[in-house]
Each structure stands twice: as C-alpha cells, then as structure tokens.
OpenMM code with the backbone's topology and positions (N, CA, C; nanometers):
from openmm import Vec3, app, unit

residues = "UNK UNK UNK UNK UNK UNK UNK UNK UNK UNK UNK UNK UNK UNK UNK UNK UNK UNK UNK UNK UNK UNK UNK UNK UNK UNK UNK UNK UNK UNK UNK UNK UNK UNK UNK UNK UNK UNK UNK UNK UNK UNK UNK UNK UNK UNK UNK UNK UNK UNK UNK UNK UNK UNK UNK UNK UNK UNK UNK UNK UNK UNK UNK UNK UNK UNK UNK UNK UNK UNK UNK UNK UNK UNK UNK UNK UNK UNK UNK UNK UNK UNK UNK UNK UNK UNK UNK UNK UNK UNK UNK UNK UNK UNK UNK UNK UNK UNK UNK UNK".split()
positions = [
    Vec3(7.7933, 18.1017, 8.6890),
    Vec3(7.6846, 18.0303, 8.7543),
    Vec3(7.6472, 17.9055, 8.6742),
    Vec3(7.5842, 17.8225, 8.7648),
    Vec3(7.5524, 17.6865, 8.6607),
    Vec3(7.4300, 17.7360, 8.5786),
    Vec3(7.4119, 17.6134, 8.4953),
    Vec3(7.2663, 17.6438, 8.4391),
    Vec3(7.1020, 17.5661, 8.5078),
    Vec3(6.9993, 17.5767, 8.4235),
    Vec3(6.9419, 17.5486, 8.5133),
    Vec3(6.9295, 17.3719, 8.5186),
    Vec3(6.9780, 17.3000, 8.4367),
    Vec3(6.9966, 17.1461, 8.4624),
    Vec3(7.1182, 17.1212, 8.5552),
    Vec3(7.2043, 17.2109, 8.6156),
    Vec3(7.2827, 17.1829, 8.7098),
    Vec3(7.2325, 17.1960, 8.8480),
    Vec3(7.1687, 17.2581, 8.8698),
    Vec3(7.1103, 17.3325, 9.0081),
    Vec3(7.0808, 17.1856, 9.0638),
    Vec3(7.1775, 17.2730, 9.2404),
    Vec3(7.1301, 17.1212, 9.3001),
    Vec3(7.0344, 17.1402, 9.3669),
    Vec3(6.9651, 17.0139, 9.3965),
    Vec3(6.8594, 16.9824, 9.4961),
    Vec3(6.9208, 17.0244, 9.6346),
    Vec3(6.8829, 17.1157, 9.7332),
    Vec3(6.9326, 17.0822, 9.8447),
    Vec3(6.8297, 17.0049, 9.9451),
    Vec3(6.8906, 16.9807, 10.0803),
    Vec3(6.8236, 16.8998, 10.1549),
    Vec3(6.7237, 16.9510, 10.2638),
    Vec3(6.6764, 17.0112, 10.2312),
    Vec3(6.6007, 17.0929, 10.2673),
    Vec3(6.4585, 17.1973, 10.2247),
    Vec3(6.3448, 17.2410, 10.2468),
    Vec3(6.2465, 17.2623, 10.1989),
    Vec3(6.2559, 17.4079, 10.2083),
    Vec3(6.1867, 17.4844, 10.1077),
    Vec3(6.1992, 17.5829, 10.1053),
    Vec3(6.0378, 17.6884, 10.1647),
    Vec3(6.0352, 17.8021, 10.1586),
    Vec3(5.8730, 17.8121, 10.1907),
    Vec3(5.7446, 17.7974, 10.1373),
    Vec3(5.6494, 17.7216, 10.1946),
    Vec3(5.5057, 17.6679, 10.1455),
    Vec3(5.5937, 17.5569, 10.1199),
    Vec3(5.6883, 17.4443, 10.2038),
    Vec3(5.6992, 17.3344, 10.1560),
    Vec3(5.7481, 17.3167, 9.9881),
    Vec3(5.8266, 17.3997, 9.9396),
    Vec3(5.8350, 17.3550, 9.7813),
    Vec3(6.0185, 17.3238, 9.7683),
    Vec3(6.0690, 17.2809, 9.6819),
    Vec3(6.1936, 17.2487, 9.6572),
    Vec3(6.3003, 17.3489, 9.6840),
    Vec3(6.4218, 17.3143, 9.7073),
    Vec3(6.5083, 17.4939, 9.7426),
    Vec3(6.6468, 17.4451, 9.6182),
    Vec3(6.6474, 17.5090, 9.5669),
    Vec3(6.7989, 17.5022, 9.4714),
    Vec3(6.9002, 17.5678, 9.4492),
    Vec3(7.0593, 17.4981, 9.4779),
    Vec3(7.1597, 17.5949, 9.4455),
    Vec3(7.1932, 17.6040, 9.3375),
    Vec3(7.2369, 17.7133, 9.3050),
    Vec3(7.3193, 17.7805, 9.1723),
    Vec3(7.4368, 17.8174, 9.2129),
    Vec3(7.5629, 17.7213, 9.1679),
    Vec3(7.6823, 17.7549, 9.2027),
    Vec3(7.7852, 17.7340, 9.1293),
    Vec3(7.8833, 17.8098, 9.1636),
    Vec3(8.0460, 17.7360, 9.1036),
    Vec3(8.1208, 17.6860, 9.1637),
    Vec3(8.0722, 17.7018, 9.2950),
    Vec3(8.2476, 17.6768, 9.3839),
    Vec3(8.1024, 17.5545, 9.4886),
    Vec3(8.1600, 17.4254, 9.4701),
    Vec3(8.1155, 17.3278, 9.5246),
    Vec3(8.1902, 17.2695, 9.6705),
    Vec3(8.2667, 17.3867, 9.6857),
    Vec3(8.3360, 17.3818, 9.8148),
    Vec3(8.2825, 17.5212, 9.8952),
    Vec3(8.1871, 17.5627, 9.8499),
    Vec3(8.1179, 17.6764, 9.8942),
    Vec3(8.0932, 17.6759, 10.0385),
    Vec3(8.0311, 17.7807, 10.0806),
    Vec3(7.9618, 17.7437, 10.1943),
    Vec3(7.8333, 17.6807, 10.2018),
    Vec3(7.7633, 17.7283, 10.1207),
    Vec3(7.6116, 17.6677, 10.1292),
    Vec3(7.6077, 17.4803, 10.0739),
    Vec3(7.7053, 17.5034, 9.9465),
    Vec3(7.7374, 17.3399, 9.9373),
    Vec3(7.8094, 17.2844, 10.0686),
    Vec3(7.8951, 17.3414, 10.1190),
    Vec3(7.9018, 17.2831, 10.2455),
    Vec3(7.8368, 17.2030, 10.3106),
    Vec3(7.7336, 17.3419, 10.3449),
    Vec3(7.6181, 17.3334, 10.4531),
    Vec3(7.5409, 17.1790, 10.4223),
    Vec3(7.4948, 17.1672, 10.2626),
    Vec3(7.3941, 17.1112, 10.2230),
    Vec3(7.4659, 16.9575, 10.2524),
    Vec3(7.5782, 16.9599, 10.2495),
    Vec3(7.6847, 16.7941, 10.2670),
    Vec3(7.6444, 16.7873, 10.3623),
    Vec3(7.6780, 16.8411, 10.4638),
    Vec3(7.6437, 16.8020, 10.6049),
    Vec3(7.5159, 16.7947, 10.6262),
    Vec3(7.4467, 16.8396, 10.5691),
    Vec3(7.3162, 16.7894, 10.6837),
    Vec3(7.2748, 16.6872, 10.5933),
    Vec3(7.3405, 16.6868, 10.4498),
    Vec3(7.2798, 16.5025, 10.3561),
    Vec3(7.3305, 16.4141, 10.4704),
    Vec3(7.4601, 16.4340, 10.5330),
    Vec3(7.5088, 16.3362, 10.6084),
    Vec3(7.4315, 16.2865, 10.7427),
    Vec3(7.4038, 16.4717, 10.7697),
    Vec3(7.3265, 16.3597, 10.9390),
    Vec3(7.2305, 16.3107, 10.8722),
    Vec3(7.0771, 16.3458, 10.8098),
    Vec3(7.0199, 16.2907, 10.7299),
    Vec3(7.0456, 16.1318, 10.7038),
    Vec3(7.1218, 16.1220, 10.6494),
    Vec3(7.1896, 15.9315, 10.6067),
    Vec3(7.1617, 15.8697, 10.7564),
    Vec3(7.2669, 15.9631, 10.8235),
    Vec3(7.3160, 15.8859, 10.9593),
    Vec3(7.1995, 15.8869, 11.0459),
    Vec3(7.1114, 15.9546, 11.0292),
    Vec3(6.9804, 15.9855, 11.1637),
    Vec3(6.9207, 15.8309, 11.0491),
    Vec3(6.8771, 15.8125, 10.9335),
    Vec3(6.7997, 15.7259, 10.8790),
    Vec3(6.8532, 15.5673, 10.8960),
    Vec3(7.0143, 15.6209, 10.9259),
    Vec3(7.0777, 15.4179, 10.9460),
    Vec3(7.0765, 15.4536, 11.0648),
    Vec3(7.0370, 15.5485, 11.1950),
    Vec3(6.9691, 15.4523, 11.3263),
    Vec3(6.8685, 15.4115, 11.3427),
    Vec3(6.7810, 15.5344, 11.2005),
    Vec3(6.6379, 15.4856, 11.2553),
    Vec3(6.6523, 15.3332, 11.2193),
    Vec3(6.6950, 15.2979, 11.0419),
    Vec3(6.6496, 15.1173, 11.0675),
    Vec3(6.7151, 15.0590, 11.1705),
    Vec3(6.7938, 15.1057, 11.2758),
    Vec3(6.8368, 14.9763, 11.3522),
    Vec3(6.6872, 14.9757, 11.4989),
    Vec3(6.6268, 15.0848, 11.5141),
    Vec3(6.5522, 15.1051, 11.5512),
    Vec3(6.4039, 15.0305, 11.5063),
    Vec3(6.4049, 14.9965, 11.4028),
    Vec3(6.2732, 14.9691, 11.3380),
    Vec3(6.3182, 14.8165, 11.3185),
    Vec3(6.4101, 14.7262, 11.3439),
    Vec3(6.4498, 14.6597, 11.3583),
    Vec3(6.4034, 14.5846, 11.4462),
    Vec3(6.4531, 14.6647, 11.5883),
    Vec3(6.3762, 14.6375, 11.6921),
    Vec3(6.2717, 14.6231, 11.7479),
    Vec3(6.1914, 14.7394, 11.6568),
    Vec3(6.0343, 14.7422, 11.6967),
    Vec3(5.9807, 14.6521, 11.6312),
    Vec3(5.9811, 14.5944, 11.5053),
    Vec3(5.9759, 14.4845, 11.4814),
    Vec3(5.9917, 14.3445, 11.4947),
    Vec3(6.1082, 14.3311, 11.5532),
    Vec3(6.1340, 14.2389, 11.6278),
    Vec3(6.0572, 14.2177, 11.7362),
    Vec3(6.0147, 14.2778, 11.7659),
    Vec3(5.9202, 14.2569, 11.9141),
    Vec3(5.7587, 14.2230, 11.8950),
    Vec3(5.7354, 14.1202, 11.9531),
    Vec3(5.6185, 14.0509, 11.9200),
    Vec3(5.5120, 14.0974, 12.0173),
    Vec3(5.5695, 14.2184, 12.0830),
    Vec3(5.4764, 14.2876, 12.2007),
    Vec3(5.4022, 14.4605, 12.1662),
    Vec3(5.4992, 14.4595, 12.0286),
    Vec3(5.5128, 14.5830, 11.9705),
    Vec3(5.3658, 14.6410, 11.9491),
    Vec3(5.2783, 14.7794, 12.0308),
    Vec3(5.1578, 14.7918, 12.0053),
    Vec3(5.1444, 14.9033, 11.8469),
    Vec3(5.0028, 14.9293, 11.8500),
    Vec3(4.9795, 15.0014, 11.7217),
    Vec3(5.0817, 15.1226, 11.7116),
    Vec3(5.0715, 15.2063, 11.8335),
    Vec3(5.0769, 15.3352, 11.8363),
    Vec3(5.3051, 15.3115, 11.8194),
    Vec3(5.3078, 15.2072, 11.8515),
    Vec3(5.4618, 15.2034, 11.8345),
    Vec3(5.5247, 15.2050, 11.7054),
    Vec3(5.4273, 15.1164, 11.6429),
    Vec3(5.4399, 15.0906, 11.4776),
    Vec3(5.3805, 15.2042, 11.4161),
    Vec3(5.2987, 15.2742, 11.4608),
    Vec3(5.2420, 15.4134, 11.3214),
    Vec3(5.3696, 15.5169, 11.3521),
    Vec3(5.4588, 15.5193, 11.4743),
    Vec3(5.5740, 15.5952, 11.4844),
    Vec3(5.6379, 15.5694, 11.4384),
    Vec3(5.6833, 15.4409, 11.4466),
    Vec3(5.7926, 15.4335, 11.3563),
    Vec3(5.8249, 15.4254, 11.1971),
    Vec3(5.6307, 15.3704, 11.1664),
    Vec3(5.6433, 15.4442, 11.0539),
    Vec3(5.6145, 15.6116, 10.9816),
    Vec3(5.5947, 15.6621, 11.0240),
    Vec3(5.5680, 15.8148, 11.0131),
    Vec3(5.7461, 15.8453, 11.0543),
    Vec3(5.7989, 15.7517, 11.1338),
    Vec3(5.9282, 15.8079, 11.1431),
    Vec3(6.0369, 15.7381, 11.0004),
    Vec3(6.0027, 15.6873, 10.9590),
    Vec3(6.0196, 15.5705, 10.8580),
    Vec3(6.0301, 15.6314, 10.6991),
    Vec3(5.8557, 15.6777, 10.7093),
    Vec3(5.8517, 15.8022, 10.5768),
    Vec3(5.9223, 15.9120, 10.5874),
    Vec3(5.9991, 15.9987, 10.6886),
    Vec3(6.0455, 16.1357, 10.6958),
    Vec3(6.1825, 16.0658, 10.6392),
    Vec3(6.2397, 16.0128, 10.7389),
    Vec3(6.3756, 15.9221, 10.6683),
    Vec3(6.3540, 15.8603, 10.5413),
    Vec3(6.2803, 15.8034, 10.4673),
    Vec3(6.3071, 15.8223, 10.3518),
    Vec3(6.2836, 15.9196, 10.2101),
    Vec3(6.2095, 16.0244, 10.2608),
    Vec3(6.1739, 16.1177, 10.1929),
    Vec3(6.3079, 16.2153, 10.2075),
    Vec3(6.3930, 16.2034, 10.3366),
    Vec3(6.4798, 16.2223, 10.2701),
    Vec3(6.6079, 16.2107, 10.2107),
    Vec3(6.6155, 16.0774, 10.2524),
    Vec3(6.6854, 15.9732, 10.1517),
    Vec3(6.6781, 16.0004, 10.0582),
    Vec3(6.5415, 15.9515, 9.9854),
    Vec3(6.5251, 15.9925, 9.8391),
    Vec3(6.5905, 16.1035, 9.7914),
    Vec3(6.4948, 16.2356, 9.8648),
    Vec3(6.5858, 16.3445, 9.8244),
    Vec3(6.7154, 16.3831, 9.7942),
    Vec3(6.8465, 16.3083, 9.8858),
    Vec3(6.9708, 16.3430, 9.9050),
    Vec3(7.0192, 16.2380, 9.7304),
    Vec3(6.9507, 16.1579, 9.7375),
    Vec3(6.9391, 16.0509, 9.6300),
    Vec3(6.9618, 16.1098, 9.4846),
    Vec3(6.8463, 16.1870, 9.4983),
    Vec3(6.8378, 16.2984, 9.3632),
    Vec3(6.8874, 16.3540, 9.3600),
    Vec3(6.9522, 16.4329, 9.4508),
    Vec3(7.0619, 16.5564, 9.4485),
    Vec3(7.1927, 16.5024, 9.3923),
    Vec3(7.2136, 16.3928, 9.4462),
    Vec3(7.3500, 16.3226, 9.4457),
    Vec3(7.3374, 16.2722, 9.2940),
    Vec3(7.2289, 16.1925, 9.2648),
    Vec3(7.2408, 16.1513, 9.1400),
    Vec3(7.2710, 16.2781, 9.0531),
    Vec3(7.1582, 16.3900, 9.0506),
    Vec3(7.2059, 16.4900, 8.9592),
    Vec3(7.3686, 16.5544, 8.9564),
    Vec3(7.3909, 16.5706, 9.0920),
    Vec3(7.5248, 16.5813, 9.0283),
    Vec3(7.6433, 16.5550, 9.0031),
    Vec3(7.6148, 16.4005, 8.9997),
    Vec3(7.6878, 16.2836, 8.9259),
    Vec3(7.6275, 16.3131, 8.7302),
    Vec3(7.5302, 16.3201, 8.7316),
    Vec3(7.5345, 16.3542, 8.6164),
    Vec3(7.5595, 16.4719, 8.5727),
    Vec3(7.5611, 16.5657, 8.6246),
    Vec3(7.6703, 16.6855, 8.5227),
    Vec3(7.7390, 16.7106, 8.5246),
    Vec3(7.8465, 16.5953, 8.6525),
    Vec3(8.0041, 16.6402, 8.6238),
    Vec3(8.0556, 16.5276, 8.5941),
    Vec3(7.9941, 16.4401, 8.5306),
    Vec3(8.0799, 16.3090, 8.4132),
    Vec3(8.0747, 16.3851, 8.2820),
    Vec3(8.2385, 16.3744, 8.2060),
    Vec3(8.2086, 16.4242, 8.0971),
    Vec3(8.1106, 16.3577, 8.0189),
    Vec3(8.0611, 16.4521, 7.8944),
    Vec3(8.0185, 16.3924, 7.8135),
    Vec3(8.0721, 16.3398, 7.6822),
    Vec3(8.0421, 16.2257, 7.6228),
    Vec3(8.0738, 16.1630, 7.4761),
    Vec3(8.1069, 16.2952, 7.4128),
    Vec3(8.2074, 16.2958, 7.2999),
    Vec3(8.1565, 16.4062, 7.1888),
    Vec3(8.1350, 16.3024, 7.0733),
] * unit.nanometer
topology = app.Topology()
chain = topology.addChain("A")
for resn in residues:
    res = topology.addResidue(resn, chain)
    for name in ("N", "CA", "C"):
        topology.addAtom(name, app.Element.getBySymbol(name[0]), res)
C-alpha cells in the first residue's frame, strides 16, 4: 500500500462533504480507473462550460439571473479543476524519482 503522502486525492467528495482518498498499488486499478475518468469528464464538462461563459458574456443583453448561473456554474467547474489539479500534481510528485 502507499503511504500516507502518496494517497491520491480523488475527484470526488466523500460524506459530510470532506475529502475521499486512495491508497493503492496498482494505478491501473479499478478505482484509479474510475477516478481518470470522471477527472476527464470533469476537464471536458469545464472546457464547455468556458465556451459557454463566453457567450454569456459576450452578450450585451445578458440579465442578472444569467450571469449568477453561470457563475455558480463557473465555481463548481473550478473547484473541480482545482481539485483534479492537486491530485495530478501530487502524483507527479511521488512518482519522479528522487535526488540521492
């Protein structure tokens, strides 16, 4: 099993809203699987939303209630951006060797 500076972030919340983490060896797992794919729709749902927010912006007709959606839709996509962010960064950092 990894230790506990390996554990990944997955993309997803666990219960009462708090962080969920794998402990693994086999990164071709299923649950690492799982967690790739949904970083991916994740990415991919967040590069339509900006082409979306693009638009709503673009529009000089655009009312309030269009803009607090799209931003409330804006923060979910990048919260979990971020998230997939951290995951990814962490484990870029524990599988570059290290200096001796």
């Amino acid at each position: 099993m990894t230790t506990r500076n390996e554990l990944r972030l997955l993309p997803w919340l666990g219960p009462e809203g708090k962080p969920c983490y794998l402990s693994t060896d086999d990164s071709d797992g299923h649950m690492s699987r799982l967690a790739d794919n949904i970083e991916a729709v994740q990415l991919g749902m967040a590069a339509d939303l900006l082409e979306q927010a693009l638009g709503v912006l673009g529009d000089q007709d655009a009312d309030a209630a269009a803009l607090r959606l799209l931003a409330t839709d804006l923060t979910g996509a990048l919260r979990d951006a971020l998230r997939v962010a951290i995951s990814r960064g962490h484990l870029l950092a524990t599988s570059e060797p290290r200096p001796s």
